[in-house]
N, CA, C and O atoms as a printed pandas DataFrame, in Angstrom:
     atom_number atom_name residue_name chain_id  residue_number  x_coord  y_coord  z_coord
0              1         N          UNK        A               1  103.251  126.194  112.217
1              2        CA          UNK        A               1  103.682  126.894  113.390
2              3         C          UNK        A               1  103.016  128.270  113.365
3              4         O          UNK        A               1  102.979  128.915  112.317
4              5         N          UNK        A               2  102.507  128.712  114.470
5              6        CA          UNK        A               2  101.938  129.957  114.630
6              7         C          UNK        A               2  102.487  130.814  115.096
7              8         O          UNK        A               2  102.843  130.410  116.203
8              9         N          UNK        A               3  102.828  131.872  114.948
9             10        CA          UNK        A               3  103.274  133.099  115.485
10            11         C          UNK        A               3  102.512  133.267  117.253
11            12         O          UNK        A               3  101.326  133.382  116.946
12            13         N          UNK        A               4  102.545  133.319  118.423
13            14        CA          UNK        A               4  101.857  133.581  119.871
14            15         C          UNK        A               4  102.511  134.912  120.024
15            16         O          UNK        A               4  103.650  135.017  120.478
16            17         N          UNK        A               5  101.817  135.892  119.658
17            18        CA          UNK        A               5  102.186  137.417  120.078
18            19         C          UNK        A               5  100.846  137.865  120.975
19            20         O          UNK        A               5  100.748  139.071  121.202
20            21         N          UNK        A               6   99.797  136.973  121.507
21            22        CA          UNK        A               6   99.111  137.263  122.620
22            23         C          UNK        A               6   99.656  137.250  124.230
23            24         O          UNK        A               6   99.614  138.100  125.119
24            25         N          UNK        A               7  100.169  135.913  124.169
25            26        CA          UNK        A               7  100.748  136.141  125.819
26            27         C          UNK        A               7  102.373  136.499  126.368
27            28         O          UNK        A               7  103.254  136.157  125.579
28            29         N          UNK        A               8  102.683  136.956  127.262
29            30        CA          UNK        A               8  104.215  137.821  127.491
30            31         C          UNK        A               8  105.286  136.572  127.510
31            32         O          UNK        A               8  105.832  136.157  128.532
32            33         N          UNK        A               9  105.402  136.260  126.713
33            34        CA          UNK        A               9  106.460  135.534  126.762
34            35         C          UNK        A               9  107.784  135.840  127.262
35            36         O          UNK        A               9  108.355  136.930  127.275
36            37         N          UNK        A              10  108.235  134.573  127.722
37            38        CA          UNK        A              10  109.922  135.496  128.263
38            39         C          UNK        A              10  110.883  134.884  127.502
39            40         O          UNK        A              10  110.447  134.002  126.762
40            41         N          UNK        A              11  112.008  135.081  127.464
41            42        CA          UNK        A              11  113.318  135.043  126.452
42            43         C          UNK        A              11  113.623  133.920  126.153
43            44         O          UNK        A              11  114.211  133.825  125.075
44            45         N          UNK        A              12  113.354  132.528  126.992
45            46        CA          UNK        A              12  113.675  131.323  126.289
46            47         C          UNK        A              12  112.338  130.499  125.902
47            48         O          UNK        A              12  112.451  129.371  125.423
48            49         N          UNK        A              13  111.181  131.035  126.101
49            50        CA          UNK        A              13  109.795  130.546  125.842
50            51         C          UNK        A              13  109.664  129.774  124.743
51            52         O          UNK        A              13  110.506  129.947  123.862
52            53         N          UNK        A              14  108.594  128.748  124.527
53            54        CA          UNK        A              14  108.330  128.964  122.990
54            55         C          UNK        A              14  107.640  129.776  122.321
55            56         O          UNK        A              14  106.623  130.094  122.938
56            57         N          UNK        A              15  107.772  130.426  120.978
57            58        CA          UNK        A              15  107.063  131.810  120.651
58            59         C          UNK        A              15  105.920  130.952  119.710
59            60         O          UNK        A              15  105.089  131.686  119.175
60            61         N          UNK        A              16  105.790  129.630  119.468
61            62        CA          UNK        A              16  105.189  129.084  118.495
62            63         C          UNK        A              16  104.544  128.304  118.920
63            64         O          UNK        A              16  104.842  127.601  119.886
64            65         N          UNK        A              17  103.449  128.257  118.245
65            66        CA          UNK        A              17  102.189  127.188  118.606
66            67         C          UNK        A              17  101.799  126.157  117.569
67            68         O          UNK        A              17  101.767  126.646  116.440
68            69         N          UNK        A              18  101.499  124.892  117.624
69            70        CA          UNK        A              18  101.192  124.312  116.437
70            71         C          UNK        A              18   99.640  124.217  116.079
71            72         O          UNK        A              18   98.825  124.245  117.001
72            73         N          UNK        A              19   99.328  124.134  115.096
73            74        CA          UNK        A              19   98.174  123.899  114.527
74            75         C          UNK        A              19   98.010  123.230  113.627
75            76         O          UNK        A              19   98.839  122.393  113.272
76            77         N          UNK        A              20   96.090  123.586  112.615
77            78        CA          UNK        A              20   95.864  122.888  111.193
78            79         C          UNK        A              20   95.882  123.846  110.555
79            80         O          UNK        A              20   95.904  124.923  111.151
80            81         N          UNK        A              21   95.881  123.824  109.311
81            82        CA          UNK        A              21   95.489  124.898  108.476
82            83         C          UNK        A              21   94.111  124.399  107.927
83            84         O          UNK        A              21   94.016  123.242  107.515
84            85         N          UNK        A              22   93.245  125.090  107.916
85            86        CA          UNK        A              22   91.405  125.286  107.670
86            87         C          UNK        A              22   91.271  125.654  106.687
87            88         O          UNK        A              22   90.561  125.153  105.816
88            89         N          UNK        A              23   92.077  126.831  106.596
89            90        CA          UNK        A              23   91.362  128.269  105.048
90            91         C          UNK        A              23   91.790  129.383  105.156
91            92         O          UNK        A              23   92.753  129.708  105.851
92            93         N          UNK        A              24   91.281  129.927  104.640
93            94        CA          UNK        A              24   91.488  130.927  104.317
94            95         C          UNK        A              24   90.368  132.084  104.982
95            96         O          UNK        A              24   89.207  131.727  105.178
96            97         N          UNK        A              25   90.876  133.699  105.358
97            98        CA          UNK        A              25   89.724  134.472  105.800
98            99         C          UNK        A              25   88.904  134.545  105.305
99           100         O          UNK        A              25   89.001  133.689  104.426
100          101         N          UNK        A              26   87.609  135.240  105.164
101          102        CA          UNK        A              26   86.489  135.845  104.458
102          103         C          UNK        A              26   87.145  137.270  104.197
103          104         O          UNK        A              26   87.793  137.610  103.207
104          105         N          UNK        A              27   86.851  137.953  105.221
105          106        CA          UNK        A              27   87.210  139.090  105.574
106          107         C          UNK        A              27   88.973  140.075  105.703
107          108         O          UNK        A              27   89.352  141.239  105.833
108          109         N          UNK        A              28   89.510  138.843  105.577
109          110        CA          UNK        A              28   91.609  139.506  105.823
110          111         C          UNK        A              28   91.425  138.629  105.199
111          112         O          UNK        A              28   90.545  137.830  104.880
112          113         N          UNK        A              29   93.522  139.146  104.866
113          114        CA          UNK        A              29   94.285  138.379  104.207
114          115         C          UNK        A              29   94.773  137.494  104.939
115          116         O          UNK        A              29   95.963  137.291  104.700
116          117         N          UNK        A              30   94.271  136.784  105.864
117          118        CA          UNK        A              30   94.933  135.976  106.771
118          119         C          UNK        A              30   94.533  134.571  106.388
119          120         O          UNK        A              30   93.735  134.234  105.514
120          121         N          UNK        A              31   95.249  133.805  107.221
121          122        CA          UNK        A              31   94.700  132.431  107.297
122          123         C          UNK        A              31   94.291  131.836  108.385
123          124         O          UNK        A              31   94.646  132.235  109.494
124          125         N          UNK        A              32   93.372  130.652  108.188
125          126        CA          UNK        A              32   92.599  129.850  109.589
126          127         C          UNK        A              32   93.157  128.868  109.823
127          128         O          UNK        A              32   93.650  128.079  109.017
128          129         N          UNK        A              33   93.137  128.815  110.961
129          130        CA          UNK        A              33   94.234  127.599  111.586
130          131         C          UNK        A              33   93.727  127.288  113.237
131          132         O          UNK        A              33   93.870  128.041  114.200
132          133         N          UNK        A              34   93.283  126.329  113.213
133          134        CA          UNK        A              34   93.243  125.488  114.757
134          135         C          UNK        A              34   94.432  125.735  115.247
135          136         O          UNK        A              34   95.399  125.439  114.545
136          137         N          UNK        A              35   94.622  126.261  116.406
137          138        CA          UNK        A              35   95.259  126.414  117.344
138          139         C          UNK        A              35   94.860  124.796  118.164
139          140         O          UNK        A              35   93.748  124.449  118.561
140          141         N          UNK        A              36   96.588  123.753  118.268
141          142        CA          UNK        A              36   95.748  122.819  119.039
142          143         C          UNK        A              36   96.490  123.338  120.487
143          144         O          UNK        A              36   96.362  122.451  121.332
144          145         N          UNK        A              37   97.106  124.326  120.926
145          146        CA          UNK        A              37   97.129  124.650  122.004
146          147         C          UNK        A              37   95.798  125.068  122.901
147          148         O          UNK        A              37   95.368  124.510  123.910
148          149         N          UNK        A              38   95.368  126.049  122.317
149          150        CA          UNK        A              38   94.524  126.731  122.636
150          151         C          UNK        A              38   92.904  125.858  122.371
151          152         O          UNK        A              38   91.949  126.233  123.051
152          153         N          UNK        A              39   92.791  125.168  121.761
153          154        CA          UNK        A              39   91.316  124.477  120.946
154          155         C          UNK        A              39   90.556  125.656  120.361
155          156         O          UNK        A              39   89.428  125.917  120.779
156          157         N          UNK        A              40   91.114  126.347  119.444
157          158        CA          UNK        A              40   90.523  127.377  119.089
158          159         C          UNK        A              40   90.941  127.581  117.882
159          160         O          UNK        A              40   92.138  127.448  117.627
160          161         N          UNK        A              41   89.730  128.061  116.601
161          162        CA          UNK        A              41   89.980  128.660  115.703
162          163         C          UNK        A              41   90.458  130.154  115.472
163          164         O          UNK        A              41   89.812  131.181  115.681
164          165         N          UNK        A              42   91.537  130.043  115.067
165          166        CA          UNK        A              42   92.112  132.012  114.900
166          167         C          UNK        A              42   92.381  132.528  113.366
167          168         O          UNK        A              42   92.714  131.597  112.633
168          169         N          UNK        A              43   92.316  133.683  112.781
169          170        CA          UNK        A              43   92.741  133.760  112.298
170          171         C          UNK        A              43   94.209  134.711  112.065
171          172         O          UNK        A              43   94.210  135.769  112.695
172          173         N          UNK        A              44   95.539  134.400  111.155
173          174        CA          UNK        A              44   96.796  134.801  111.628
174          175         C          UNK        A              44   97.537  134.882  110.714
175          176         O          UNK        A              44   97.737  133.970  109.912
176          177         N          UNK        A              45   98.109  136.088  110.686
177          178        CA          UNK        A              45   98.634  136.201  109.350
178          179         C          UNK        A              45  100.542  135.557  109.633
179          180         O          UNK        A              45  101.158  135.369  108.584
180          181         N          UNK        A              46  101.040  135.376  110.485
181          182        CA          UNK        A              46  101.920  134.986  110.704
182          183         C          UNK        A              46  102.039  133.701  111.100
183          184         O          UNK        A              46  102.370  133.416  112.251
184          185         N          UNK        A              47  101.747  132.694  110.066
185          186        CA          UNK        A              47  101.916  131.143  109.951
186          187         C          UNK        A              47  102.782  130.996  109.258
187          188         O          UNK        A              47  103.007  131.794  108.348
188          189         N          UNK        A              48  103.710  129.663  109.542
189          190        CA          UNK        A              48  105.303  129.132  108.535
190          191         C          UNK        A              48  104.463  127.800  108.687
191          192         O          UNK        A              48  103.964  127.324  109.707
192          193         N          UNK        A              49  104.441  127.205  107.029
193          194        CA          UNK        A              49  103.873  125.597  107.237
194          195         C          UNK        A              49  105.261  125.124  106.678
195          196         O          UNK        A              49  106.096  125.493  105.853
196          197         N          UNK        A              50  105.030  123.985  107.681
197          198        CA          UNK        A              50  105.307  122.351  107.611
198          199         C          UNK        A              50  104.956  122.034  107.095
199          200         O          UNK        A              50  103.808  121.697  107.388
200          201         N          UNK        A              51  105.588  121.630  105.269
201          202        CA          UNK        A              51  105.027  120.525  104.334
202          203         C          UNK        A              51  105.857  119.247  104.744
203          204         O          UNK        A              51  105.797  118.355  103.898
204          205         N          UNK        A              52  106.510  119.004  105.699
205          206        CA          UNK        A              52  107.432  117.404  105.423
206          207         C          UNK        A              52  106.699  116.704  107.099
207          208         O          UNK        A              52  106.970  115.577  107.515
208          209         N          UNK        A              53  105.780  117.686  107.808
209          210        CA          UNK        A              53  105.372  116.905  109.055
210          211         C          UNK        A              53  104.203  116.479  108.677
211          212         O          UNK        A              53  103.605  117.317  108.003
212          213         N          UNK        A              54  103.456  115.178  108.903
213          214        CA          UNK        A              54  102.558  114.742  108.673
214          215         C          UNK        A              54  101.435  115.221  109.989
215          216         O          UNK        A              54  101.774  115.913  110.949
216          217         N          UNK        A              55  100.230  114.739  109.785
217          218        CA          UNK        A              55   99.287  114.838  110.756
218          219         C          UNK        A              55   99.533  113.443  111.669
219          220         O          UNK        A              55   99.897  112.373  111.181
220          221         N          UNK        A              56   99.247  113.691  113.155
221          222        CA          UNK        A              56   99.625  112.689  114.157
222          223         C          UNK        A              56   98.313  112.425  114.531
223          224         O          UNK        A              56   97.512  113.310  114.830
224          225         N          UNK        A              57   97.952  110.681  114.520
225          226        CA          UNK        A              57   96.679  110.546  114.945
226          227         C          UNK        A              57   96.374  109.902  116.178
227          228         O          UNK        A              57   95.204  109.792  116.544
């Protein structure tokens, strides 16, 4: 789950986006993660993983 502190969300929104996890930064302490909302690689330091959800194919 990703943290979405880009767009204005309103009070009952979802604040979370799902993704993959990729890696790790080069450059930050962050991590890489596909956004499959967006189709985009970001990097974000405010990820909570899901170890008990599998990948859906």
């Amino acid at each position: 789950m990703i943290l979405n502190t880009l767009d204005n969300l309103g009070k009952f929104e979802a604040k979370g986006d799902e993704g993959y996890f990729i890696g790790y930064s080069m450059s930050s302490k962050a991590f890489r993660v596909f956004n499959k909302r967006t189709r985009r690689v970001e990097e974000n330091l405010h990820v909570e993983f899901l170890e008990n959800k599998g990948i859906e194919q």
